[in-house]
C-alpha positions as CSV (number, residue, x, y, z in Angstrom):
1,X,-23.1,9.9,-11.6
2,X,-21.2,8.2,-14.5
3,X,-18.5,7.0,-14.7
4,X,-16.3,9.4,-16.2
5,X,-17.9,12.0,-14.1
6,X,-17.3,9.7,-11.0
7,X,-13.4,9.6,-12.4
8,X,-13.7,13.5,-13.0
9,X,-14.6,14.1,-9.4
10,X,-11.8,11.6,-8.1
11,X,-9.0,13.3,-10.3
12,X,-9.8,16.9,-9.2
13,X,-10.0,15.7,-5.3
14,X,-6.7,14.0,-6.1
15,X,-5.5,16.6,-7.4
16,X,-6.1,18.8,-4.6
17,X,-4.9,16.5,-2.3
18,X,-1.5,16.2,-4.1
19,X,-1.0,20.2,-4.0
20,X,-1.7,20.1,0.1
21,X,0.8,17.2,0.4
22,X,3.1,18.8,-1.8
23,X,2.6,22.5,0.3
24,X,2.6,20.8,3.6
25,X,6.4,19.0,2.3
26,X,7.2,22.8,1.1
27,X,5.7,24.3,4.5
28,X,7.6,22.0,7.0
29,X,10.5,20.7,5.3
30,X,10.3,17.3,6.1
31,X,9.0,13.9,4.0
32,X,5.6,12.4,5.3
33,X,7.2,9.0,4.6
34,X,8.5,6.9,8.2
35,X,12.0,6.0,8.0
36,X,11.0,2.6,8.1
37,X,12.9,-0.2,6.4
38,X,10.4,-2.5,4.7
39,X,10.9,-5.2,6.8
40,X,10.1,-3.2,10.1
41,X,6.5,-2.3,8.3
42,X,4.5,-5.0,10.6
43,X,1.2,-4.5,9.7
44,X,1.0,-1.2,8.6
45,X,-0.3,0.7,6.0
46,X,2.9,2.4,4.3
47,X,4.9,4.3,1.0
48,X,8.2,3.2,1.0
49,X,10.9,4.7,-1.4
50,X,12.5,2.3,-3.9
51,X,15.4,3.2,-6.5
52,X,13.9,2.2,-9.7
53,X,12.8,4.0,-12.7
54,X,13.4,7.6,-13.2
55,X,12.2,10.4,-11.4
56,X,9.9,12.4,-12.4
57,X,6.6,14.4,-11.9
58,X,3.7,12.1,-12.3
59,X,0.4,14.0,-13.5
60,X,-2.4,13.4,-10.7
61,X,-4.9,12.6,-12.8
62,X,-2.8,9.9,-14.4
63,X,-1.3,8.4,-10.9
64,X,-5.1,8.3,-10.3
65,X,-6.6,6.7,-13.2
66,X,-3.8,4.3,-12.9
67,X,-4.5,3.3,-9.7
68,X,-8.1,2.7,-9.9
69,X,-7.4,0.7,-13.4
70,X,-4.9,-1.3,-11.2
71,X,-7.7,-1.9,-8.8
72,X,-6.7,0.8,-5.0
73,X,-10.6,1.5,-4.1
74,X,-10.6,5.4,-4.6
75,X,-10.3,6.2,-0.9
76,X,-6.9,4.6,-1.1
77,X,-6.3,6.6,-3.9
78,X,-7.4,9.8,-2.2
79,X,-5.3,8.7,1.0
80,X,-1.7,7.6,-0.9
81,X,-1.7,8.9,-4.2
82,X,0.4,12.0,-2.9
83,X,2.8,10.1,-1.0
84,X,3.4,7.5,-3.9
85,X,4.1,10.8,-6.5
86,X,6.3,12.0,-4.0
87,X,8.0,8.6,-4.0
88,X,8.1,8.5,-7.3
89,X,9.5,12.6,-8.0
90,X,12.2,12.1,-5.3
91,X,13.5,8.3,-6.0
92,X,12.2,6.9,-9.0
93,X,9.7,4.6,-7.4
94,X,7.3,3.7,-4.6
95,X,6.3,0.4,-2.8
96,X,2.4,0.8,-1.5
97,X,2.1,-1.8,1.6
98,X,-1.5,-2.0,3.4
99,X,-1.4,-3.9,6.8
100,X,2.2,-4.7,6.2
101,X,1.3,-6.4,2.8
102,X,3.4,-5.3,-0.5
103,X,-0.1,-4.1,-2.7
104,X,2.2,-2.5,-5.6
105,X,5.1,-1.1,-7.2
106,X,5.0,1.9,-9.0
107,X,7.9,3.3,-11.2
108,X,8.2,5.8,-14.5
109,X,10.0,4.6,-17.3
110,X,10.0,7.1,-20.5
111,X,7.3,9.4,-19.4
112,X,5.2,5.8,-19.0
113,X,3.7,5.3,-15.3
114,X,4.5,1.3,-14.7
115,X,2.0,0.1,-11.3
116,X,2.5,-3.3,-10.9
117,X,-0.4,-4.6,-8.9
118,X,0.8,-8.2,-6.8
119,X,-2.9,-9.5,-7.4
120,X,-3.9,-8.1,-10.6
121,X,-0.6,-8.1,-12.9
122,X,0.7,-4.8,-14.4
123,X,-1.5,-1.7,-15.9
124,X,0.4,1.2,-18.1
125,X,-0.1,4.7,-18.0
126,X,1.2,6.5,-20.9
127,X,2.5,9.7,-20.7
128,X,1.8,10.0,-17.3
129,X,4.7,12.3,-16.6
């Protein structure tokens, strides 16, 4: 498989993924998100809100190819992309924290999908809402 086939394949499963979070949120009513301040994480894997950016819709494929360009493995994609674009749509930003360590921030600035990556530095996405 080729690359851009591989990243094919990885957006549409995203993609799905997002619509089931987002019809489970619809279904049930409530967030999949802990209410969990980010200093009671421990060493847990978590998407925590943060009030930054604007809110706004961000385009699975783009939350995807961002991600993987910012270096998540695509199973971490699979498993958190949802829950950071529901982050994202309902307070403007989203802190990703695997075994209780702060990975990234992710925030939308003028339709532009910032992922700031605490290893790798920050990647772009433009127009990603």
């Amino acid at each position: 498989m080729t690359g851009k086939n591989q990243f094919s394949g990885i957006a549409k499963a995203f993609a799905l993924a997002a619509v089931a979070c987002v019809a489970s949120v619809l279904v049930s009513g409530c967030t999949t998100v802990t209410d969990l301040e980010a200093n009671q994480i421990g060493d847990r894997d978590a998407v925590m809100p943060i009030s930054l950016g604007e809110r706004a819709f961000v385009r699975p494929e783009a939350m995807a190819k961002g991600l993987i360009q910012a270096g998540l493995s695509s199973e971490y994609v699979l498993q958190f992309g949802p829950y950071l674009m529901e982050m994202i749509a309902a307070e403007g930003g989203a802190e990703l924290y695997i075994s209780g360590r702060l990975i990234f921030a992710l925030a939308v600035f003028d339709d532009d999908l910032f992922i700031t990556s605490m290893e790798r530095g920050l990647t772009v996405v433009r127009d990603a809402a």
